[in-house]
N, C-alpha and C positions, 0 to 999 in steps of 0.2 A: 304183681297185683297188690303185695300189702306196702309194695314201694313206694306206689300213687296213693293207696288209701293215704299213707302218712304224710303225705304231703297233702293231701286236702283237707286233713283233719292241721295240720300243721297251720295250714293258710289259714284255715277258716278260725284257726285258734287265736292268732295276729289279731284278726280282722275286729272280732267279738271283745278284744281284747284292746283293741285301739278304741271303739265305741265306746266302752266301759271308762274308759281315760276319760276321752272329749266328751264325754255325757256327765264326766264330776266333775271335771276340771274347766272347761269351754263354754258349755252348754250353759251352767246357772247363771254367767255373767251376760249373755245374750237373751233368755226369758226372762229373767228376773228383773224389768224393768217394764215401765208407764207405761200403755201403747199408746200410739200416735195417732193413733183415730179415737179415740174416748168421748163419746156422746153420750152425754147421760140426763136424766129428770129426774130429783127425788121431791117429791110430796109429803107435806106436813101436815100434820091437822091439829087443833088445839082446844086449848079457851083462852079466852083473854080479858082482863076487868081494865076499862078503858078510864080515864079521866073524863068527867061530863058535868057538865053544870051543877047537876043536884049530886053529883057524888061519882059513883064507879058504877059503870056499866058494863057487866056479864055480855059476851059475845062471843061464838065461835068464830074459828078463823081457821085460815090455809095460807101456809107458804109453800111457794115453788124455787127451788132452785135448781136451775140451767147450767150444765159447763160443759165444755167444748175445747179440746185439744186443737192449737193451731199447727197441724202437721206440717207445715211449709216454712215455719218460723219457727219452730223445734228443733233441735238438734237429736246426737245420738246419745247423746247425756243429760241433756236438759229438754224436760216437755214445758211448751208454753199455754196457759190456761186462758180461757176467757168466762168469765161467770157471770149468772144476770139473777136476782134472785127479788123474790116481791112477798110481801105478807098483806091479806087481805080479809075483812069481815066476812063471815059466807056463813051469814045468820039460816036462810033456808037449804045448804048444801048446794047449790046452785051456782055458785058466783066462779066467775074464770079464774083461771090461773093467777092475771093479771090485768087493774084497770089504770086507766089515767087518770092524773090531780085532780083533774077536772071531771070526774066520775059526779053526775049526778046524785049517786045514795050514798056520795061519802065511803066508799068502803075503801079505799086505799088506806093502809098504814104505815108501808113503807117499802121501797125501792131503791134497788142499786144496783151497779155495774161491777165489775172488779178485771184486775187482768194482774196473774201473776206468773211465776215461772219456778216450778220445782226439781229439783235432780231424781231422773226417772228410776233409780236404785232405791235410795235413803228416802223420797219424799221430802225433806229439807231443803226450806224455800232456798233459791238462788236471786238475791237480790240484785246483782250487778249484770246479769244477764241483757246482753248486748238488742236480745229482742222485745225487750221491754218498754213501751211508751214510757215517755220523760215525766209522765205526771204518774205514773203506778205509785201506789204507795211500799216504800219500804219494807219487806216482812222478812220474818226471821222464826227458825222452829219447823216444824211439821205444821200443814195449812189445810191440805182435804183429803188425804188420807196418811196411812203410817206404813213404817215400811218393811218390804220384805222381810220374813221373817222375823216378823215384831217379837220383841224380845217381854217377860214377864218383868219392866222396870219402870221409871218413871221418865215420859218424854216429856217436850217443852211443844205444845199444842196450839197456832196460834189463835190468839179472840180479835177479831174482824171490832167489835166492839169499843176495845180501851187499847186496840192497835199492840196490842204485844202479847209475846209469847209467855204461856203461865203453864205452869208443872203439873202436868196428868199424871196420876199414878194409877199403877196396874189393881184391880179390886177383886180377880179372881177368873176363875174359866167359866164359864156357864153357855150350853147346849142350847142351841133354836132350833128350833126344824132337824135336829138329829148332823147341826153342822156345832164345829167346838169352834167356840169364839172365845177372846179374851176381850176381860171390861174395862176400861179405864173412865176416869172419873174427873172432874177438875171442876175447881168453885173461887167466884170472886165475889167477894167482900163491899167493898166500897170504892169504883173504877169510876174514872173521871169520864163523862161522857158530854156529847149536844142534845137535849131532846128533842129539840129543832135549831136552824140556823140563828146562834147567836143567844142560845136558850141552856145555861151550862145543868148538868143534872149529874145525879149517881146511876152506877150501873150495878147488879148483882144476877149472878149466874150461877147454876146449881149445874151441870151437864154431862152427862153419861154415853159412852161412845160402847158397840161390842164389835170387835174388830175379827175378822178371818188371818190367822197368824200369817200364813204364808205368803199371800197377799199385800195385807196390810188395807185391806179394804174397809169400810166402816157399813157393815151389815145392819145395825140399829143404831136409832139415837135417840135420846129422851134429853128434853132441858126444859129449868125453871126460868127464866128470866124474871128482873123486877125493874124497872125504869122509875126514878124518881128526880122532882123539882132538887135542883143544890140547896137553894135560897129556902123554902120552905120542908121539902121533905115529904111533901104530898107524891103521892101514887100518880105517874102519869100513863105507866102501862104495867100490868103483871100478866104475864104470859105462860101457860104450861103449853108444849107442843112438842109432839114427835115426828117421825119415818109412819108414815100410815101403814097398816097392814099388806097391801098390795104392793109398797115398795120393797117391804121387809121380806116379802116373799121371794120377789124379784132377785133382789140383792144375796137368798140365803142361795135359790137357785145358781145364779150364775158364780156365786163363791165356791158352790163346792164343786163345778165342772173346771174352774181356773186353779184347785186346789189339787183337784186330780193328775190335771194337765202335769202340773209342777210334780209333785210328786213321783208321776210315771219319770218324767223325763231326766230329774234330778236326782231319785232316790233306786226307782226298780231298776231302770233301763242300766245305770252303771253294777248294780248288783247282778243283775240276773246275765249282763253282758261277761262281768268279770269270771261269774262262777263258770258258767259256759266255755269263755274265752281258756279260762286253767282247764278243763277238763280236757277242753281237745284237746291245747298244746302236753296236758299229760298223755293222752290219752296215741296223738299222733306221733312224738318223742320215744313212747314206747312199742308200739308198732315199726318206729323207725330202727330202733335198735334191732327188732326181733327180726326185721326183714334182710336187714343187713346181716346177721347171724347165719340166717340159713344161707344168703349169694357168701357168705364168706364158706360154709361147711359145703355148699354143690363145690365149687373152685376148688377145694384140698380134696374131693372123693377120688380114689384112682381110678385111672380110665379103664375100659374093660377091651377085648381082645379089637373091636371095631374101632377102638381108639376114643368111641363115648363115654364118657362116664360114667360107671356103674354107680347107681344110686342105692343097690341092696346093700354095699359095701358101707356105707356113708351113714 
């Protein structure tokens, strides 16, 4: 009987013990990456002082940005992006997501497409990625989120904007909803930009990221923008807009069940495997020994007159 115990404590010691391995060693390089179905919608809300005739015009506004994983033109390294993202007046809260040029009240301010491809570990755009349309623009840096395991440093983040990567640095930890995020920070100066086709101007950005470390998710955002004439230096947009409340929920929500997820899998599951895993194998090693002691001391007892072995002797 304590023969089999030790061999099932034996086995089961292996086993707990192999899990423990492939749950620190295997396992993080298989979670820890983009998924391939990534649908998402995050919502902006703002103000905005527009250029107008007689001067600058005070407006509330909403941007929406769309992105969408193309699972079928992804790899197992590289996820490919499609984004569509629009900013719109939405003076009585009413106004859609998104309208066309040709919107009667004018409230379009600006629309665009994107399609990029980032390495689904680092987040670091991959620009020569085979599945990329011949007109994608170029990018280089971290592009819509950061990654796994973001570290408390200063990353290269890129701006859609002045087309290049610029140096976000780390600004501290700070708690949302009871989730710990890290803030990073990044600001441009004086970025060549179009205000329109053919219309050269300046660009200036103030903008605040709080990211879910393990992730690398981007849980809030707050940014200043300020859009100026080159030639003159008049205001043609100044913009405050963040993550609306409702997003920011969404996002703290689903960060701290993909935080957990991680967690269990990378941190408890090899610990609590490993500890388990040595207890049996001490614990069935020792019981092997002991069982084998006594088949060794029955074997040397001498036999009694029936030729059995007497066990009182033993």
């Amino acid at each position: 009987m304590r023969r089999s115990a030790s061999w099932i404590l034996l086995l089961l010691g292996a086993f707990l013990a192999t899990v423990a391995v492939l749950a620190l060693v295997w396992v993080p390089g298989q979670v820890k990456k983009t998924p391939l179905d990534v649908s998402s919608v995050t919502r902006l809300t703002g103000t905005a002082k527009l250029a107008s005739g007689t001067g600058l015009e005070t407006v509330n506004v909403k941007a929406t940005s769309t992105t969408h994983a193309d699972s079928t033109g992804s790899t197992g390294d590289v996820v490919l992006f499609q984004n569509s993202s629009c900013l719109v007046k939405d003076p009585n809260g009413n106004a859609p997501d998104c309208v066309s040029a040709d919107d009667p009240q004018q409230r379009l301010l600006s629309a665009s497409t994107d399609t990029f491809a980032t390495n689904r570990t680092s987040g670091l755009a991959v620009a020569d990625f085979k599945g990329l349309p011949t007109e994608a623009e170029t990018k280089s840096g971290l592009v819509n989120k950061f990654p796994f395991d973001t570290q408390k440093k200063t990353y290269q983040f890129w701006d859609g904007y002045v087309s290049k990567p610029i140096d976000t640095t780390f600004e501290g930890v700070e708690n949302i909803d009871g989730l710990t995020t890290y803030k990073f920070h990044y600001t441009i100066t004086d970025g060549d930009i179009q205000i329109t086709d053919g219309v050269p101007g300046k660009f200036a950005t103030d903008k605040t990221m709080w990211v879910e470390p393990h992730t690398g998710s981007i849980m809030k955002q707050t940014e200043h923008q300020v859009r100026t004439f080159a030639d003159s230096g008049a205001t043609f947009l100044d913009l405050n807009f963040g993550f609306t409340d409702a997003t920011i929920a969404a996002n703290v929500k689903d960060g701290k069940a993909n935080a957990s997820k991680l967690t269990l899998l990378t941190s408890t599951v090899p610990l609590v495997g490993g500890i388990l895993g040595l207890a049996a194998l001490l614990a069935g090693g020792a019981l092997h020994v002991v069982a084998g002691r006594k088949e060794d001391e029955v074997a040397a007892a001498p036999a009694g007159p029936s030729g059995q072995v007497d066990l009182r002797k033993s």
